[in-house]
C-alpha positions in Angstrom: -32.0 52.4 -14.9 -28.2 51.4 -16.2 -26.0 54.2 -15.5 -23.7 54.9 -18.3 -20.5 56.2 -16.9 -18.2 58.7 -18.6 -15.1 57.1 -16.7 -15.8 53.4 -17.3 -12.3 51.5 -17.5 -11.8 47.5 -16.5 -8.5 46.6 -14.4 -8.7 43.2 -16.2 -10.3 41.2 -18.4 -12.2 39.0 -15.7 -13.8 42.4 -14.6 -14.9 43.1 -17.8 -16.2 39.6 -18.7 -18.0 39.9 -14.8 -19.9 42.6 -16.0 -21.0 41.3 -19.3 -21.9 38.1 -17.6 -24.3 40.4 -14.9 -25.7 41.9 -18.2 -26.3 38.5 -19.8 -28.6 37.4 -17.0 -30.7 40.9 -16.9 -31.3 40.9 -20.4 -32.4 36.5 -20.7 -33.5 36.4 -17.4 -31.6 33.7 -16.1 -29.9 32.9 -12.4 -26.7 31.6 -13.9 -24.1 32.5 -16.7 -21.1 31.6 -16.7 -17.7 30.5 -19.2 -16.3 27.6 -18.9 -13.0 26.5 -20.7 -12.2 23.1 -22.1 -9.1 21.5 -20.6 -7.9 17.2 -20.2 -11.4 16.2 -19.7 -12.9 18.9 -17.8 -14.6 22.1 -17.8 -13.3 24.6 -15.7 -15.5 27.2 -15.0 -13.6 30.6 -14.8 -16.4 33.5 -14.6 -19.8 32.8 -13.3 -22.5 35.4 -11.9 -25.6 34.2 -10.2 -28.3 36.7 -9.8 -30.6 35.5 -7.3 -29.4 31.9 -6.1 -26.5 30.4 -5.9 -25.9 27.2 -8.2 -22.4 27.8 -10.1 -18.9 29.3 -8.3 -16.0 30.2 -10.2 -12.7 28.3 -10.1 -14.4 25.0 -10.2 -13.6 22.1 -12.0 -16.4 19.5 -13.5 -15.5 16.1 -15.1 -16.6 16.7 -19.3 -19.1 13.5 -19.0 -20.7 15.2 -16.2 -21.1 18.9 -17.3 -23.7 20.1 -20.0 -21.2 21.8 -21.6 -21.0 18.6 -23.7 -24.0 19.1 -25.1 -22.8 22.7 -26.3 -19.7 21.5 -27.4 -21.2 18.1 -29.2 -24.1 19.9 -30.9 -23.7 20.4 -35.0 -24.7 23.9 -34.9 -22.4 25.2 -31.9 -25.5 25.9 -29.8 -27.9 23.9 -27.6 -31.6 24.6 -25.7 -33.2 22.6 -23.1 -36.0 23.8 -21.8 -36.6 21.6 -19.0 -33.0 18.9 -18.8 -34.7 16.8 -15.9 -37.3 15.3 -18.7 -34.3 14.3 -21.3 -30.9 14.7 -20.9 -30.4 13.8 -17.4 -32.5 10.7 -17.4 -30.3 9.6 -20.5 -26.8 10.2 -19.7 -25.6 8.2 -17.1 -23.1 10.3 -15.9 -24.6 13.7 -15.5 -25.9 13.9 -11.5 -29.9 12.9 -11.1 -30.1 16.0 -8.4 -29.0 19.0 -10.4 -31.2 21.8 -9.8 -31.3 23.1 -13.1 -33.7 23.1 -15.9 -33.4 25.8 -18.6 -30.0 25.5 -19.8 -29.1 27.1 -23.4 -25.3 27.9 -24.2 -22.4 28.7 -27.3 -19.4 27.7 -27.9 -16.5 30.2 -27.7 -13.2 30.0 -29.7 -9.8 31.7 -29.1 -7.4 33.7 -31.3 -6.4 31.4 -33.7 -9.9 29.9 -34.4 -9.9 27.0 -32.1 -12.1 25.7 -29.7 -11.7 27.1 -26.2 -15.5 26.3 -24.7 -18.4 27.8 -23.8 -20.7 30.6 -22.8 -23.9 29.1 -21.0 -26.6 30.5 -18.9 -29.2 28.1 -16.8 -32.0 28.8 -14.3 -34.1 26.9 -11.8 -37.2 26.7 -13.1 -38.6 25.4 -17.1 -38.5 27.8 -19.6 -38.7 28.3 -23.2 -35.6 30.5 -24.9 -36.4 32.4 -27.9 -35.0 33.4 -31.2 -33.9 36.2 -30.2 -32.1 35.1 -27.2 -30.4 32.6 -28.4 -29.3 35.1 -31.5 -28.2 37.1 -28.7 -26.3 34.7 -26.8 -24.1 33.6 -29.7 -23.5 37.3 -30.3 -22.4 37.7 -26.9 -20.5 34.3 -27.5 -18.4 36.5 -30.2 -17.3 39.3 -27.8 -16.1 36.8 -25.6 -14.2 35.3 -28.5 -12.7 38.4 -28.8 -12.0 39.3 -25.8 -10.0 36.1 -25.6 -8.3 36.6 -28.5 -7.0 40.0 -26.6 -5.6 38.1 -23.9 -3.8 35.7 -25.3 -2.4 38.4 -27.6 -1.7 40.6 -24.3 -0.6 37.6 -22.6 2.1 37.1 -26.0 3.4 40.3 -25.6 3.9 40.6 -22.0 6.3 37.4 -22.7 8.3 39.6 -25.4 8.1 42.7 -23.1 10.5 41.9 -20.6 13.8 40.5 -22.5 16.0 39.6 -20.4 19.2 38.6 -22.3 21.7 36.7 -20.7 25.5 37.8 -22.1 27.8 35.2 -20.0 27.4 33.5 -16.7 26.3 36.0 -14.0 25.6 38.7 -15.7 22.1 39.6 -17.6 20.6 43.1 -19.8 17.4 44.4 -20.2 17.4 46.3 -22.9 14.1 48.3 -22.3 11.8 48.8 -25.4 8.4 51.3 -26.4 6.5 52.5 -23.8 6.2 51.5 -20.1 2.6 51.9 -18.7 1.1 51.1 -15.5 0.1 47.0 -16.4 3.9 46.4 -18.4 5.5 48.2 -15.5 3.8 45.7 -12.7 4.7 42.6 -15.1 8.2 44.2 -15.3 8.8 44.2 -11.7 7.1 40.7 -11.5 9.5 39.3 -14.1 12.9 41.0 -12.8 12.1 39.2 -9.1 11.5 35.7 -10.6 14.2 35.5 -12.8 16.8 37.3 -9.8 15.3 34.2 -8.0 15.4 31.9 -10.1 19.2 32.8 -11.8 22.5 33.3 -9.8 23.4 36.7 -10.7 26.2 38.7 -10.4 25.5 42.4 -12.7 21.9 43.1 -13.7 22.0 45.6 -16.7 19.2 47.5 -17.1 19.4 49.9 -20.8 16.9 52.3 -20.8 17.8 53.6 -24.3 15.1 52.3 -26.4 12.1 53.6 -24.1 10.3 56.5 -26.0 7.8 57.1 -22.5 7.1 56.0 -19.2 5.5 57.4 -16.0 6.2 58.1 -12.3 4.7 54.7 -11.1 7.8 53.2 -13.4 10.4 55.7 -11.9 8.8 54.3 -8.3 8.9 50.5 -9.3 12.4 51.2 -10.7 13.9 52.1 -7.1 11.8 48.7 -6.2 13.7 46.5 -8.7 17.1 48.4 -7.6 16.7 47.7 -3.8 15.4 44.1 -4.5 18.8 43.5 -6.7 20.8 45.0 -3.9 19.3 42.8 -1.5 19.8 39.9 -3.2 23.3 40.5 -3.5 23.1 41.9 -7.4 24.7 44.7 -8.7 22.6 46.6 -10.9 24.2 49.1 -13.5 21.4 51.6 -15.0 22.7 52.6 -19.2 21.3 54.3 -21.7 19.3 57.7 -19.7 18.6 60.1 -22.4 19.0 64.2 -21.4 15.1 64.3 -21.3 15.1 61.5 -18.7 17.7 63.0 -17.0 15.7 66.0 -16.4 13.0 63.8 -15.4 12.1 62.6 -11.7 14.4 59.5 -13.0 17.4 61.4 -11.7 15.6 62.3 -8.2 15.7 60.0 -5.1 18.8 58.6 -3.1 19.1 55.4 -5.3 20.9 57.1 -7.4 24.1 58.7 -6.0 25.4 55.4 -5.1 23.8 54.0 -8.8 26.5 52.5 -11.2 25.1 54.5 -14.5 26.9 54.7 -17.7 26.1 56.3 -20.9 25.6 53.1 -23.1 25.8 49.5 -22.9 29.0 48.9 -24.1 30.4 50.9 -21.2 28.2 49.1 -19.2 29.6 45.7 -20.1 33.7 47.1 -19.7 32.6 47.9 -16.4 31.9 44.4 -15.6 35.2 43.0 -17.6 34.1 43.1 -20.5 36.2 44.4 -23.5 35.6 44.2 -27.3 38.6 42.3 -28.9 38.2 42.0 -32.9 40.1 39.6 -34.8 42.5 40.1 -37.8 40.5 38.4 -40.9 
């Protein structure tokens, strides 16, 4: 019996699309399902559950002329049944490999966010069999979620781009002007970010303006202290601006990283305590 939890919650997309792959197989009664995505000539295959035997990993790459995704891909209707490849397909393309041990084959193709092709949903099995209606209507629903589900990543993926701006004001010296609300997964990408760019960039000040944040959480307070000791480390100085009364009553004001902490009220004196100073000209 499927147990229905109360608490169900995916740490990513691939463990949601693992679980809906599982599901695939129990309900069509196949070994194999698995997504592939269409890339320079190949099909990478980047989820695949087997049930029973082994026959398809993830994280492998197959040459398009040799994968039946073309089939999928090639076919009018954006679906394709074999009940048995061995008597057909395989004798007739040259290219696909005579020892496959697959028969039933059926698959859909999938599409991303803006509509275009991105490749397919397929399940296979062993042994002949005939796919139904209702199967394949079921497939190419299941094809749909996954479009979806896409469509959220590449969105997700988008935004975690424009989440973490760092703006660069003269040689040396960067801001991140923090924005919304910092959960757990922007938090993480945050941190990521910060150590790739202090990396990749010869910094002197890293300015970090925390005026524009309307929440955040103790994991961010924690992975802030992270990103202050790796700046320190690496020879940056790191000036925290823009800590509201409400933050300041916070854990944000607790720890030791903070007595020795450069803060300042705002960004502009932020940027006069680098040498900065505003000089306006007569019009």
């Amino acid at each position: 019996m499927y147990n229905h939890s109360n608490d169900l919650h995916y740490l990513s997309v691939k463990e949601a699309a693992d679980e809906i792959l599982e599901h695939v197989s129990k309900v069509i009664h196949v070994n194999t399902v698995y997504i592939a995505k269409k890339d320079d000539g190949h099909m990478n295959i980047i989820n695949a559950y087997n049930d029973n035997e082994h026959i398809l990993g993830t994280d492998v790459q197959i040459n398009y002329e040799q994968s039946f995704c073309q089939f999928v891909i090639e076919s009018e209707e954006g679906v394709f049944t074999s009940n048995d490849l061995s008597l057909h397909y395989i004798k007739e393309n040259a290219d696909l490999p005579v020892n496959v041990h697959v028969k039933a084959f059926m698959g859909v193709q999938i599409y991303d966010r803006e509509g275009k092709e991105f490749g397919t949903l397929c399940v296979m099995d062993q042994k002949p069999r005939e796919f139904t209606e209702e199967e394949a209507r079921f497939l190419r629903s299941v094809g749909q979620v996954f479009s979806y589900i896409i469509s959220l990543d590449q969105t997700q993926q988008r935004i975690d781009l424009l989440s973490v701006p760092i703006v660069p004001v003269t040689e040396g010296v960067v801001v991140l002007p923090l924005v919304g609300i910092v959960n757990e997964d922007r938090s993480n990408h945050l941190v990521e970010t910060i150590l790739q760019r202090i990396y990749q960039k010869n910094l002197d000040y890293f300015i970090i303006d925390l005026s524009g944040m309307v929440s955040f959480d103790d994991l961010f307070t924690r992975h802030l202290s992270d990103i202050v000791k790796a700046l320190e480390l690496m020879g940056v100085i790191p000036i925290l601006t823009g800590i509201r009364p409400d933050m300041a009553m916070s854990h944000l004001s607790q720890g030791p990283m903070y007595r020795n902490l450069r803060i300042t009220r705002n960004l502009e004196q932020a940027l006069k305590k680098v040498g900065f100073r505003l000089v306006k000209e007569d019009m």
